[in-house]
N, C-alpha and C positions, 0 to 999 in steps of 0.2 A: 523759435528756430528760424534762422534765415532759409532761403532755397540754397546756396552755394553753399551749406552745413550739411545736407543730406548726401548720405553716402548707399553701398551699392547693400548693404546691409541693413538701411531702414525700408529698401521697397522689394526686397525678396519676396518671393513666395519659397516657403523653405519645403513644402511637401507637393513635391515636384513629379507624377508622372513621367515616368524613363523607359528607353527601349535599351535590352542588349544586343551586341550587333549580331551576335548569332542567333536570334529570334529571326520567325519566317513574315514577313511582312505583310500575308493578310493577318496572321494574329494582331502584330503590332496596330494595323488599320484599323479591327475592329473595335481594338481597348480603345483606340482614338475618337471612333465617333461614337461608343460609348459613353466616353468621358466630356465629349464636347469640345477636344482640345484641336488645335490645328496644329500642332508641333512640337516636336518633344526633344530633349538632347539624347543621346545616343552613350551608353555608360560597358566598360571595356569589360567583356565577359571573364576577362580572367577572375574576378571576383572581388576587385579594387572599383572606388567611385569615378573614378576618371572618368572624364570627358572629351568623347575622342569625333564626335559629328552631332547631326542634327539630320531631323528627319519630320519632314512636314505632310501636312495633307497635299497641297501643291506636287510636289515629288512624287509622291505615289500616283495622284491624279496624270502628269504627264507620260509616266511610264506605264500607265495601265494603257496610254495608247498606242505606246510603242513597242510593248513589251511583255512577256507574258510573267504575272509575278505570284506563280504559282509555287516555284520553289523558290524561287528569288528570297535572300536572307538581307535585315534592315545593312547590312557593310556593304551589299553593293549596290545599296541606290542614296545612303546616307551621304549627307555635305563634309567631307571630310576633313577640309578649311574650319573648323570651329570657331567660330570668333567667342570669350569671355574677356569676363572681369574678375579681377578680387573684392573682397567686400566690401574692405575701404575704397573703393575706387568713387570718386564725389559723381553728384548730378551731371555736372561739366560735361567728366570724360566719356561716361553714357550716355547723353546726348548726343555726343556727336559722332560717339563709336555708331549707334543707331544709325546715325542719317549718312555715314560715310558710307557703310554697307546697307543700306536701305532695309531694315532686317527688323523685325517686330520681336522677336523674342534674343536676350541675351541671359546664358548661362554665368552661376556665379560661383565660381570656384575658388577653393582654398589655397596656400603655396606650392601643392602639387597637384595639382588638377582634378584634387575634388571635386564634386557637385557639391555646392551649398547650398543654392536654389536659385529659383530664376525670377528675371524682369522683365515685364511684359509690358507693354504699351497702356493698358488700362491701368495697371497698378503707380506709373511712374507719372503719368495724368492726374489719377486720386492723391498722390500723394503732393505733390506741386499745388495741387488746388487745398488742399488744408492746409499747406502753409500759409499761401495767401489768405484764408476764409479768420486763420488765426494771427497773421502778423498786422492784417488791416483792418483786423472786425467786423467781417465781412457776417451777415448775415446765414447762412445755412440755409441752401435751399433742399 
């Protein structure tokens, strides 16, 4: 496999940790540091997978000091700008979608705005480095 052959569907993680927007935000918090994650996308309570924000540790961290987010629900502190991809979307485009919005996690959605899962900085790393470890014989450290 060349690197310019990989697509947005070779480096998903397909079992994706999701908030819905009318979930209360310390829940959403606490499943977060539970699970270890720093970010999650934001999936439309109507009871479709849609992908409608994003909701990070950062975010809550800012607003716990401005804010009291006692009732606060994830829709009103979630990034509601979304930035995805579709599956097919090549290494390329997620590149530089990444470093346009300086943004460490991108959602990978379907033709209508599914969640299919998501790309993360480490996984799109691991996956670049076994192309090379296998198109150059590179040894496996």
């Amino acid at each position: 496999m060349d690197l310019l052959d990989i697509k947005a569907r070779d480096i998903l993680v397909s079992n994706v940790i999701t908030a819905k927007d009318d979930e209360r935000i310390v829940d959403v918090e606490n499943r977060m540091f539970k699970q270890g994650i720093g970010g999650l996308p934001v999936i439309d309570s109507s009871g479709n997978d849609k992908v409608i924000g994003m909701l990070t540790h950062r975010d809550i961290m800012i607003a716990r000091h401005t804010l009291s987010l006692g009732g606060m629900i994830v829709r009103d502190l979630m990034s509601h700008n979304v930035i995805t991809v579709l599956e097919d979307a090549s290494i390329l485009e997620i590149l530089r979608i990444l470093k346009k919005h300086d943004i460490e996690r991108l959602p990978v959605v379907d033709g209508k705005g599914g969640l299919r899962g998501m790309i993360m900085h480490k996984n799109l790393l691991l996956k670049i480095l076994e192309v090379l470890e296998e198109k150059h014989d590179i040894v496996k450290t």
